[in-house]
C-alpha positions as CSV (number, residue, x, y, z in Angstrom):
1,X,226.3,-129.1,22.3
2,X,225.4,-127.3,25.7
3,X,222.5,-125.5,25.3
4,X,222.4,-121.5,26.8
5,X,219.8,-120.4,29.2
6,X,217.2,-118.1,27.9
7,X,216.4,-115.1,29.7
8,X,212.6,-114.6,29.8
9,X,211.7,-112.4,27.0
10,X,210.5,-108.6,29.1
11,X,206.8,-107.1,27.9
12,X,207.6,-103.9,26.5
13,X,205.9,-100.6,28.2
14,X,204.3,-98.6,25.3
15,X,202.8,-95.4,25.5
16,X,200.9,-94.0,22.6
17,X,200.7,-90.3,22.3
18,X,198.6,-88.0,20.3
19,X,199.4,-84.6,20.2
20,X,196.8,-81.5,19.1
21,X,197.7,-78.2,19.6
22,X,197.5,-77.2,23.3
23,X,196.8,-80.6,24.5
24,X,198.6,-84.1,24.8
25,X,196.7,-87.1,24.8
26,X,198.4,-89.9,25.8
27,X,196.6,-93.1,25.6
28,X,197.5,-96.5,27.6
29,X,197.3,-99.5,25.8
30,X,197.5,-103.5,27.2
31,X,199.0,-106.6,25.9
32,X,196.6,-108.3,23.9
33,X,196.4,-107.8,20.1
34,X,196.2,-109.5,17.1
35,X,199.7,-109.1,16.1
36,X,200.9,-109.9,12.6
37,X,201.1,-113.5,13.3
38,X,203.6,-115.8,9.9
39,X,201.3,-116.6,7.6
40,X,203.3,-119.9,7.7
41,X,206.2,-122.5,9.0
42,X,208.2,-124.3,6.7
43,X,209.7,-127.4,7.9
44,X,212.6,-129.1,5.8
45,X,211.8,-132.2,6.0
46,X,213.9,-135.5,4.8
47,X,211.8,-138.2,2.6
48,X,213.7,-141.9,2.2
49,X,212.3,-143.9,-0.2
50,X,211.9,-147.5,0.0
51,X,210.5,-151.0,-1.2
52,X,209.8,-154.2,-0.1
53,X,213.3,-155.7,-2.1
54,X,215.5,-153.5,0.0
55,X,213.9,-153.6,3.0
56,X,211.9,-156.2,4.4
57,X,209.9,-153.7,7.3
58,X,207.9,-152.1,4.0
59,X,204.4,-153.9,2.5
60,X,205.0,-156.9,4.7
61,X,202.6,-159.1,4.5
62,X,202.9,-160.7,8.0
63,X,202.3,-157.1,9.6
64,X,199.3,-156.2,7.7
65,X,198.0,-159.7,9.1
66,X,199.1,-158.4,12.5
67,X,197.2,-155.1,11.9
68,X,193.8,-156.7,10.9
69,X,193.7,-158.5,13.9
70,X,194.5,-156.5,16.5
71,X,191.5,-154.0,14.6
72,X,194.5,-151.7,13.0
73,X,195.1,-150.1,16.1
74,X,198.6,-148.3,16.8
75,X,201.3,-150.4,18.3
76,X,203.3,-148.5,21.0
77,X,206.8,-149.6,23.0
78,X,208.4,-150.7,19.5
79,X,211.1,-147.8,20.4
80,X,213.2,-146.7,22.7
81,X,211.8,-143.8,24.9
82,X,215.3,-142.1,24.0
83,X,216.8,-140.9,20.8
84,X,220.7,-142.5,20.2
85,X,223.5,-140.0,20.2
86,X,223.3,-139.6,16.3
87,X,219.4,-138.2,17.5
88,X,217.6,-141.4,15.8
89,X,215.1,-143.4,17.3
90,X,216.0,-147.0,18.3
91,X,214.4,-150.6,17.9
92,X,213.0,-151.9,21.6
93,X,211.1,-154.9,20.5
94,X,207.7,-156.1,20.1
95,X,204.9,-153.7,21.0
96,X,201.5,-153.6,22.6
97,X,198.4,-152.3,22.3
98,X,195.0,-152.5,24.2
99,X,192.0,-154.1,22.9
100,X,188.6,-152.7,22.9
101,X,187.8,-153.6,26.5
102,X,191.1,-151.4,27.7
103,X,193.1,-154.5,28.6
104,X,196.7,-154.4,27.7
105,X,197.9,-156.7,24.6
106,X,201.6,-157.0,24.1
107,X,204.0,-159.0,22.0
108,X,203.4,-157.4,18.7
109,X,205.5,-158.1,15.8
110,X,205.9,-154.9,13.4
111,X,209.6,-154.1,12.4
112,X,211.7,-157.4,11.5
113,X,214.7,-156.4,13.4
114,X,216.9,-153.4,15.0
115,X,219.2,-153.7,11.8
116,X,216.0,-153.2,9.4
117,X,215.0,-150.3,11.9
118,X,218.1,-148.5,12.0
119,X,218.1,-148.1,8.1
120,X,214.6,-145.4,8.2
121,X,216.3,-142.7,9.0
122,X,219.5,-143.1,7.8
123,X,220.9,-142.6,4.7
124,X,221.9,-146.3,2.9
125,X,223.1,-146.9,-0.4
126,X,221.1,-149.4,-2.1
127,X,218.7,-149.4,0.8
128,X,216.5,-146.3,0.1
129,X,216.9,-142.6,-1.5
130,X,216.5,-139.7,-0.2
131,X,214.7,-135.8,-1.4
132,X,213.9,-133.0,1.0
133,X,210.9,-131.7,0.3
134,X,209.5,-128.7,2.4
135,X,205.8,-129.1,4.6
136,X,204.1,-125.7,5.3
137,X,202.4,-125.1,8.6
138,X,199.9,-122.7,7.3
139,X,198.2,-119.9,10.1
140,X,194.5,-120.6,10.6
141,X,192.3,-120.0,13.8
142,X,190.4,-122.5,15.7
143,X,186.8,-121.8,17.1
144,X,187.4,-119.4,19.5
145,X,189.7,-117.4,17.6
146,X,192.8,-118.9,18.9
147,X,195.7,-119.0,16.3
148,X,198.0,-122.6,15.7
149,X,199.5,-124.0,12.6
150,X,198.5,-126.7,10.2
151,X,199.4,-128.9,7.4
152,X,197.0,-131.1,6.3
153,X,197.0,-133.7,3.4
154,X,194.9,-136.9,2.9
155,X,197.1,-137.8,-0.2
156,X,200.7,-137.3,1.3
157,X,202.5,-138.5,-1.4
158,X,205.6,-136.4,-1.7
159,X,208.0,-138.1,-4.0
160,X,205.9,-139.2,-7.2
161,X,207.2,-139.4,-9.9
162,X,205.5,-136.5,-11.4
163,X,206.6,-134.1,-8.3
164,X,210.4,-135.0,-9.1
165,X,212.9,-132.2,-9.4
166,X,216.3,-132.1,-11.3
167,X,218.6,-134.3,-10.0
168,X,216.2,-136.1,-7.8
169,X,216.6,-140.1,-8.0
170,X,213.5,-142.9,-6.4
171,X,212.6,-146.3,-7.1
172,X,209.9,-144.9,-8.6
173,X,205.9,-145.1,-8.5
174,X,204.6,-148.8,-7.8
175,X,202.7,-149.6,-11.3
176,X,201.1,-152.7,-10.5
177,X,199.4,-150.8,-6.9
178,X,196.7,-148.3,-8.7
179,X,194.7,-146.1,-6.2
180,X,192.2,-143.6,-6.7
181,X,193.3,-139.8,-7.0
182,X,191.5,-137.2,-7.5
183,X,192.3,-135.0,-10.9
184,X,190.9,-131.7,-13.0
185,X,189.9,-132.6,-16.7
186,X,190.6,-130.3,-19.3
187,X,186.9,-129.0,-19.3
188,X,187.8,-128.2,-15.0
189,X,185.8,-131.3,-14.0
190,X,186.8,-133.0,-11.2
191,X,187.3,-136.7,-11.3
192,X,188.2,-139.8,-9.9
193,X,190.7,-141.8,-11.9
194,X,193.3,-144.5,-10.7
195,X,197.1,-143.8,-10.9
196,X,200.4,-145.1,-9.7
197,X,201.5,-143.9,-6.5
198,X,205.3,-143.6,-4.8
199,X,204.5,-145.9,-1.5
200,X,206.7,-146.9,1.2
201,X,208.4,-144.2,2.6
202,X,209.7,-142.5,6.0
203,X,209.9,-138.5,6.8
204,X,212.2,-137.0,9.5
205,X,211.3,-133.5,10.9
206,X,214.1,-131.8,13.2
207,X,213.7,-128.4,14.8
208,X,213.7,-126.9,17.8
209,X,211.7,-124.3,20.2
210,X,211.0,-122.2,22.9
211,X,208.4,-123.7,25.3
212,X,206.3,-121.1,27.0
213,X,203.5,-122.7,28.4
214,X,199.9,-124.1,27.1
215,X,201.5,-125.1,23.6
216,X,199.6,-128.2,22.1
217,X,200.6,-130.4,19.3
218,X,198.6,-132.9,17.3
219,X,199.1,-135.3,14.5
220,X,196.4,-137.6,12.3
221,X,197.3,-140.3,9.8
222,X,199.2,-143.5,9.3
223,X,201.3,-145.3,9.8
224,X,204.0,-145.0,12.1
225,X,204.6,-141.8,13.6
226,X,207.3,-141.1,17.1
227,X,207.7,-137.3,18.2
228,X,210.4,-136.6,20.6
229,X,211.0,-133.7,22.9
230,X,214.0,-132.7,24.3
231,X,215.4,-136.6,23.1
232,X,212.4,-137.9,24.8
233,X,209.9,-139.6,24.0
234,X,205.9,-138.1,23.8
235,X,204.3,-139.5,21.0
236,X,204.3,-143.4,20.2
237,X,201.8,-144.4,17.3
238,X,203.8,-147.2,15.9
239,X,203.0,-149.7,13.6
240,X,200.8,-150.5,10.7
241,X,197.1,-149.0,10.7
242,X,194.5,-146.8,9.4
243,X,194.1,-142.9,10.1
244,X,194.7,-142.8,14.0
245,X,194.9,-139.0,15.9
246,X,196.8,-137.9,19.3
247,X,197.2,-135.0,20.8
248,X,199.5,-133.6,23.3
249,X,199.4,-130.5,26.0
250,X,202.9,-129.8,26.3
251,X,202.3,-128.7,30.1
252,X,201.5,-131.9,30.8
253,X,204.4,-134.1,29.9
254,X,206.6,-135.1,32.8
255,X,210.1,-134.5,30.7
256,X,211.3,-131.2,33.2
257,X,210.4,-128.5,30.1
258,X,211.0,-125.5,31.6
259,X,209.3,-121.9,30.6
260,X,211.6,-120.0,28.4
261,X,214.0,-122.3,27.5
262,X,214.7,-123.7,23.6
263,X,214.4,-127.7,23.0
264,X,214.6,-130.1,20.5
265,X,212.1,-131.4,18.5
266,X,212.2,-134.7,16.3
267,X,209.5,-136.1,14.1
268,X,209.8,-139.2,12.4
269,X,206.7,-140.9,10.0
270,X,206.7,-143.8,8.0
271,X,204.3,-145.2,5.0
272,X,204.6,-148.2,5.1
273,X,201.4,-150.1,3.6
274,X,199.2,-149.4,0.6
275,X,196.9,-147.9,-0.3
276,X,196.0,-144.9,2.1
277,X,198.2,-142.0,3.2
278,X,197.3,-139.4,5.9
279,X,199.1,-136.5,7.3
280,X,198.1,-134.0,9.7
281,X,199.7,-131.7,12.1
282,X,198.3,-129.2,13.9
283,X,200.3,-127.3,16.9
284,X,200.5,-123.9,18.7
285,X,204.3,-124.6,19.2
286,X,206.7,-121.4,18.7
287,X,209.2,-123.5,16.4
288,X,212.4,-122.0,15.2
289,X,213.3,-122.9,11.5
290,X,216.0,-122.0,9.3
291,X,213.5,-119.1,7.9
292,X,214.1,-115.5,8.7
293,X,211.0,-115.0,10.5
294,X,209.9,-112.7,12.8
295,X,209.1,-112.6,16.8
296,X,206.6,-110.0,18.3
297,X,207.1,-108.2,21.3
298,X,203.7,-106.9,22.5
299,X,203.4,-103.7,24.2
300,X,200.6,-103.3,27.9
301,X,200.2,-100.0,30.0
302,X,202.5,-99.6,33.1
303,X,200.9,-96.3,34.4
304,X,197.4,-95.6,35.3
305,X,194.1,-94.6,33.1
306,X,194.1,-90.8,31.2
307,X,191.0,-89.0,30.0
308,X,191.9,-85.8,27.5
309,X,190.2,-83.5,25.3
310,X,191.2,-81.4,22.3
311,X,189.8,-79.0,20.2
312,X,189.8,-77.4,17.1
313,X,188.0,-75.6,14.7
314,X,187.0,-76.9,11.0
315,X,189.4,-76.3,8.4
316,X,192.2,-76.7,11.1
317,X,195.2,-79.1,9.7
318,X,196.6,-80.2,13.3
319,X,199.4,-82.9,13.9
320,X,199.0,-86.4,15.5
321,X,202.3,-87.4,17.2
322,X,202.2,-91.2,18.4
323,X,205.4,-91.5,20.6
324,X,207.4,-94.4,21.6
325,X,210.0,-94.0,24.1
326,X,212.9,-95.6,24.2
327,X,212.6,-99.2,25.3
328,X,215.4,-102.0,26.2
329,X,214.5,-105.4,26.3
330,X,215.8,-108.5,27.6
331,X,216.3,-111.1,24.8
332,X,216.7,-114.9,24.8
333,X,220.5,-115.3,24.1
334,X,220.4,-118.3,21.3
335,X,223.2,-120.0,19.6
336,X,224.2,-119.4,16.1
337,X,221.1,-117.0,15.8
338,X,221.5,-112.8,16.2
339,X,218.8,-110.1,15.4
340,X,220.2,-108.0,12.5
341,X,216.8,-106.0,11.8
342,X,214.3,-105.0,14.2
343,X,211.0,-102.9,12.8
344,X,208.3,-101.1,14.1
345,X,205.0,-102.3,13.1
346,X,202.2,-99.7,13.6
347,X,198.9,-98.8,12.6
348,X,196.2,-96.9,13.4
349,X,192.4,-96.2,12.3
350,X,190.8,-92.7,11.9
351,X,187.0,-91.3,11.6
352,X,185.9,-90.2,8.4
353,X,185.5,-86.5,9.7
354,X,189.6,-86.4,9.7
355,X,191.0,-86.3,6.5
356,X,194.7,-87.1,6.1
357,X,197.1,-83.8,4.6
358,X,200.9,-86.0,5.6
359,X,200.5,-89.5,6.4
360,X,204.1,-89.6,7.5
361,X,205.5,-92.1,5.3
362,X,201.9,-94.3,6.1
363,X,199.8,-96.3,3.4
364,X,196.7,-94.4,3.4
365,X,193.7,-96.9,2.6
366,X,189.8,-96.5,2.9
367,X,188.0,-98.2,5.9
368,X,184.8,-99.4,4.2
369,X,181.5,-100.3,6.2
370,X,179.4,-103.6,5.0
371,X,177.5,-101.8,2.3
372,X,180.9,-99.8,0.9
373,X,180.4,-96.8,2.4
374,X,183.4,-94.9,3.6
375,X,183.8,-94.4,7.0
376,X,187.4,-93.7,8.0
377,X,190.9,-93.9,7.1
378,X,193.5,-96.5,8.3
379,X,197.1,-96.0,8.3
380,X,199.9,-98.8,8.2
381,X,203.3,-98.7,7.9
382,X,204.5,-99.8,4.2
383,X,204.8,-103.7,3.4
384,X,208.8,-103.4,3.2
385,X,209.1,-102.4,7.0
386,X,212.3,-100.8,5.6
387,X,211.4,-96.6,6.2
388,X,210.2,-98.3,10.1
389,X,213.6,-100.0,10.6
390,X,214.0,-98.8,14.0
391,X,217.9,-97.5,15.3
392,X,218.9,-99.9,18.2
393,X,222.2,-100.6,20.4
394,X,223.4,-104.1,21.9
395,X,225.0,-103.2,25.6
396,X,227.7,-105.4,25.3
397,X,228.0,-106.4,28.5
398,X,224.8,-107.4,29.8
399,X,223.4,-108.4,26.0
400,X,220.1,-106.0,26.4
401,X,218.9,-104.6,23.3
402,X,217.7,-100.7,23.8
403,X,215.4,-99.6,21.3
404,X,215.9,-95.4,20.6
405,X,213.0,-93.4,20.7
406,X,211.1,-92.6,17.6
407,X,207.9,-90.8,17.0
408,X,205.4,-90.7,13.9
409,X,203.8,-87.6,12.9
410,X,200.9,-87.2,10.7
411,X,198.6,-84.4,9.6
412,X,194.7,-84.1,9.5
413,X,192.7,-81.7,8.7
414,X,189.2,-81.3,10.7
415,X,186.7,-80.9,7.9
416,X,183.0,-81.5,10.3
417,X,181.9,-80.6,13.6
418,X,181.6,-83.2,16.2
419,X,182.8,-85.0,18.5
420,X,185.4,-87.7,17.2
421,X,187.0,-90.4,19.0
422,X,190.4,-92.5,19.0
423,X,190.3,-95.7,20.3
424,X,192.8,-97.2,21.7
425,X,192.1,-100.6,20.1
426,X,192.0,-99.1,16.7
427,X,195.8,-98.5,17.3
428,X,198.3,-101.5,17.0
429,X,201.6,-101.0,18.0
430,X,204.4,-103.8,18.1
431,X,207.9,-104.5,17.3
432,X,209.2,-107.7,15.1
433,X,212.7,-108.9,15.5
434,X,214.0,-110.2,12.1
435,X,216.7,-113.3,12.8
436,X,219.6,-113.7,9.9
437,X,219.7,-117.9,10.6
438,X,216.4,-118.4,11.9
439,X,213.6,-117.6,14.4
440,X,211.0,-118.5,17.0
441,X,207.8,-117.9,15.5
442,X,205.4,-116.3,17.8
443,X,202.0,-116.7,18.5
444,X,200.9,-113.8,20.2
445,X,197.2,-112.9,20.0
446,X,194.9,-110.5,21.9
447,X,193.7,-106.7,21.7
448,X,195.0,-103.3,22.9
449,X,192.8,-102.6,25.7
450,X,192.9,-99.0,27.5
451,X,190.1,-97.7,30.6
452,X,189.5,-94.0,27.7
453,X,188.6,-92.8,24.6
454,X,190.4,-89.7,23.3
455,X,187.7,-86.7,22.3
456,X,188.8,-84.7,19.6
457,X,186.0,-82.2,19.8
458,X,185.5,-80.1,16.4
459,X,183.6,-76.6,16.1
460,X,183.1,-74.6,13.4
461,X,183.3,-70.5,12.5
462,X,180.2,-68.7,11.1
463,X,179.5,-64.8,10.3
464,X,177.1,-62.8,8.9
465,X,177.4,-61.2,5.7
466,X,175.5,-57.9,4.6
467,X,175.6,-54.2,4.4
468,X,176.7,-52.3,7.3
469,X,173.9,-49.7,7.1
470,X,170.7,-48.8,5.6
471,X,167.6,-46.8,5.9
472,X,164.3,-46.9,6.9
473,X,162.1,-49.1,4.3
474,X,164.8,-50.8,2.6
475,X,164.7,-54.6,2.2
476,X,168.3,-55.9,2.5
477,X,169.7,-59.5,1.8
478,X,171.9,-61.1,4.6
479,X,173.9,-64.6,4.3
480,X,175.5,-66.9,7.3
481,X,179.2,-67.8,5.8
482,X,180.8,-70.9,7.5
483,X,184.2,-72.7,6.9
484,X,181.5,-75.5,6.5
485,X,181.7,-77.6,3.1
486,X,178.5,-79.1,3.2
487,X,175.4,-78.3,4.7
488,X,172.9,-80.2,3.9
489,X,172.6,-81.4,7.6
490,X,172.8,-77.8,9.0
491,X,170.4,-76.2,10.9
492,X,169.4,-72.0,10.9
493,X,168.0,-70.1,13.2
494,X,167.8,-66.2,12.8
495,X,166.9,-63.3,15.4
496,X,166.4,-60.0,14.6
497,X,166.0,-56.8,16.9
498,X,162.0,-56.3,15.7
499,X,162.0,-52.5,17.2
500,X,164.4,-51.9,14.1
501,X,164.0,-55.2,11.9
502,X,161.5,-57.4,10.1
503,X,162.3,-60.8,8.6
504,X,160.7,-60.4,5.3
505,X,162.1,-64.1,3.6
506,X,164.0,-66.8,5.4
507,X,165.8,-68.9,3.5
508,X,167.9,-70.9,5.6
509,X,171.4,-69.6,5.0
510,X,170.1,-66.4,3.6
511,X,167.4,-64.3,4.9
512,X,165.6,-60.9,3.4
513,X,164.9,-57.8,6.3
514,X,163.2,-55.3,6.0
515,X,164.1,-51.8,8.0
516,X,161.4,-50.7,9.9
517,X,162.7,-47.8,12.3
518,X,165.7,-45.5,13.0
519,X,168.6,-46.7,15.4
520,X,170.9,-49.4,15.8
521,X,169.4,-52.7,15.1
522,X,171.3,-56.6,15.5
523,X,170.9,-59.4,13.4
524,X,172.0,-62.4,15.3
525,X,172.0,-66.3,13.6
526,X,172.4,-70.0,15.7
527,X,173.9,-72.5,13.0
528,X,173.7,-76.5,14.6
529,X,175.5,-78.9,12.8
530,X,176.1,-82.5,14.6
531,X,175.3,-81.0,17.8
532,X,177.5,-77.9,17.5
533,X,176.1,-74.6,17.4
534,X,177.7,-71.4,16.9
535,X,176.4,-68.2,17.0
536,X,176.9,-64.9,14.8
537,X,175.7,-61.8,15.1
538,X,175.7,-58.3,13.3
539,X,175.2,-54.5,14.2
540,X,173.5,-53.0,11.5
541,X,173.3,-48.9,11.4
542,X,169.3,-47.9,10.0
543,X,168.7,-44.3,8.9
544,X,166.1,-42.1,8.2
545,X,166.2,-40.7,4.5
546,X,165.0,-37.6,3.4
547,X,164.0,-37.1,-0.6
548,X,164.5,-33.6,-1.4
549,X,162.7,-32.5,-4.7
């Protein structure tokens, strides 16, 4: 089948916008963010079972001899370094390996013949049985933070008996070969007890990929294990022996991968000896499986750096408008595989002084510090994806998808002074392109980096609150109002004209004056909260009164 040539996949410019009344923020953001990575890989994988009766390769006694004295090392050269057009490996002859002292040691006998060889990985009546079974690459992160894929199991025994399904035919666990397993009692004890195990089997892997540079792919166990790349061999741990590990930089194989173009990928294992079985694989490579996964497009800055500020008072309910423009991308034009869903994945975090009126369609959640204190408010799209679907055309000519614009719009009310920030990397921003017959998981890490912070700045109103006039020797109550809902932090500080007015009681919010002389006297108050202060002040008319008998 000729394969296409892929088109590099184009970084999407993303600009995110936040809108208060008067003022647009817009705030740049670069490629680097944790995106929402598969929580797993799902490789079909065929299982042939076998025995010694039906063929002679399996539990032969002649090999382990060969194994224990060469130190159970892995054989390589017992295949071809090319799979056969029916995309199987093929038998070359006796291996080699190299002894302790790095000196090469060859004529290695560990498969009896090309016919025995050629009946792994095919199907043969009377000859072995075959199951699929499915191996999950689960997401985890190394060290430094860097995501891959890994399956991991130091009892890989995948056809027991007691793992059979309906319909499902083998030749059964080995009775007379008892090994230690590991089991929960009925009390939840865990114990070691000995059991029959299914022994003497292969497993075939077949997928494919894009290769994008820096992937890595790893496998631990026994016994024989050949990966092949693009038909080629780049793995060769043949033979019968303990747990042995290689690893592989895919940049550093001399097979002519070239960036942005989708390969093949073969893996073919064998158990061939009691009483161990090992199976790892760990690897950073984007494989494309029959799953309807996802791929992540990231979004980075094309224009420079923006500084804005906005304002509002508290009690304000402003909007928020995060705008995407419209976008087209260049996509990798695949075989058999089209995009029938493409979503908009978004979400944001905001301070605690912001308190969310419309979240636009956005699952509102708490963002709790260490001890459980609320601090904020994130907003994410829903879990479906479906009220993000995002409205696309495919130019039929040149293949490009365009993405339409869209915007999301919530509402917030301001409820304390201040001065609040939004960060551009509390805001991630992405689009995932679903595939109806498969996909090419991505692993795309890193943060949404911008040179600002937005300011939302936040004041307050206050007045003063008392009688208009009064006369000469009255004591009159007078009380700051704010549109503040607590204020417990807030501080008071009142004036008073003293040719006209004495402060008789001060009471923080309220204070008690007495009038002390005719004329026009102010009352004036500074009220700090968070480093905002506003000021109020009041004319108050004083009078002389005159009590006539």
């Amino acid at each position: 089948m000729r394969r296409k040539k892929l088109g590099l996949l184009t970084v999407i410019a993303l600009l995110v916008s936040v809108m208060l009344p008067s003022f647009i923020i817009t705030i740049p953001v670069n490629a680097n963010d944790d995106l929402d990575l598969p929580e797993k890989v799902v490789f079909e994988a065929t299982i042939r079972d076998f025995t010694p009766d039906t063929n002679p390769d399996f539990e032969n006694r002649n090999f382990y001899n060969n194994a224990i004295r060469i130190g159970s090392k892995a054989v390589k050269g017992l295949v071809q370094d090319e799979l056969d057009e029916d995309g199987k490996p093929v038998y070359k002859g006796p291996g080699y390996y190299r002894d302790d002292y790095g000196r090469m040691r060859d004529n290695v006998q560990m498969i009896t013949s090309a016919e025995t060889f050629s009946q792994w990985y095919r199907d043969v009546e009377g000859v072995n049985r075959s199951v699929k079974r499915e191996i999950e690459l689960k997401l985890d992160y190394d060290k430094n933070n860097n995501p891959y894929y890994c399956f991991s199991d130091d009892q890989f025994f995948p056809i027991d008996d007691d793992v059979l399904r309906e319909g499902e035919e083998t030749f059964g666990n080995y009775k007379d070969k008892l090994v230690e397993k590991e089991e929960r009692t009925g009390s939840g004890i865990v114990e070691k007890v000995r059991v029959s195990r299914n022994f003497h089997f292969t497993t075939e892997i077949e997928s494919k990929f894009m290769y994008k540079g820096g992937e890595t792919f790893t496998f631990i166990g026994d016994d024989d294990v050949w990966v092949f790349i693009d038909g080629k061999l780049v793995i060769d741990i043949g033979g019968v022996h303990g747990k042995v590990e290689e690893k592989i930089s895919l940049d550093d194989l001399d097979i002519g991968l070239e960036k942005g173009k989708i390969y093949t990928f073969h893996f073919f294992h064998a158990e061939r000896h009691t009483v161990e079985s090992n199976f790892t694989i760990q690897t950073t490579i984007d494989f494309y499986t029959e799953q309807n996964h996802k791929m992540n497009l990231m979004a980075r800055n094309e224009g420079g750096s923006y500084d804005s500020e906005a304002s509002g008072m508290v009690g304000d309910i402003v909007e928020l408008k995060y705008v995407f423009p419209e976008q087209e991308i260049e996509l990798p034009e695949i075989e058999n595989i089209s995009i029938n869903r493409i979503v908009f994945n978004f979400e944001t975090n905001l301070p605690r002084g912001l308190e969310v009126i419309d979240s636009g369609g956005l699952i509102k959640s708490d963002i709790l510090d260490e001890r459980g204190n609320i601090i904020g408010t994130k907003l994410r799209q829903p879990d479906s994806g479906e009220d993000f679907d995002i409205d696309y055309e495919v130019d039929p000519v040149t293949g490009k998808y365009r993405i339409k614009k869209h915007e999301i719009t919530i509402k917030v009310r301001l409820l304390r002074p201040g001065a609040y920030k939004i960060n551009p990397e509390d805001i991630i921003a992405n689009y995932s392109l679903y595939y109806s017959d498969g996909a090419i998981v991505g692993l795309h890490k890193g943060h949404y980096i911008a040179d600002n912070n937005v300011g939302i700045n936040v004041r307050f109103r206050a007045r003063i609150e008392g009688p208009d006039s009064m006369y000469v020797g009255q004591i009159v109550t007078y009380t700051v109002i704010t549109d503040l809902e607590d204020t417990t932090d807030t501080s008071f500080i009142w004036s008073v004209d003293e040719n006209y007015l004495e402060i008789v009681e001060d009471n923080g919010e309220t204070i008690k004056v007495k009038a002390v002389g005719k004329g026009e006297g102010k009352i004036s108050v500074n009220v700090g909260l968070d480093g905002i202060n506003q000021e109020a002040e009041k004319t108050v008319n004083i009078m002389w009164v005159i009590d006539i008998q």
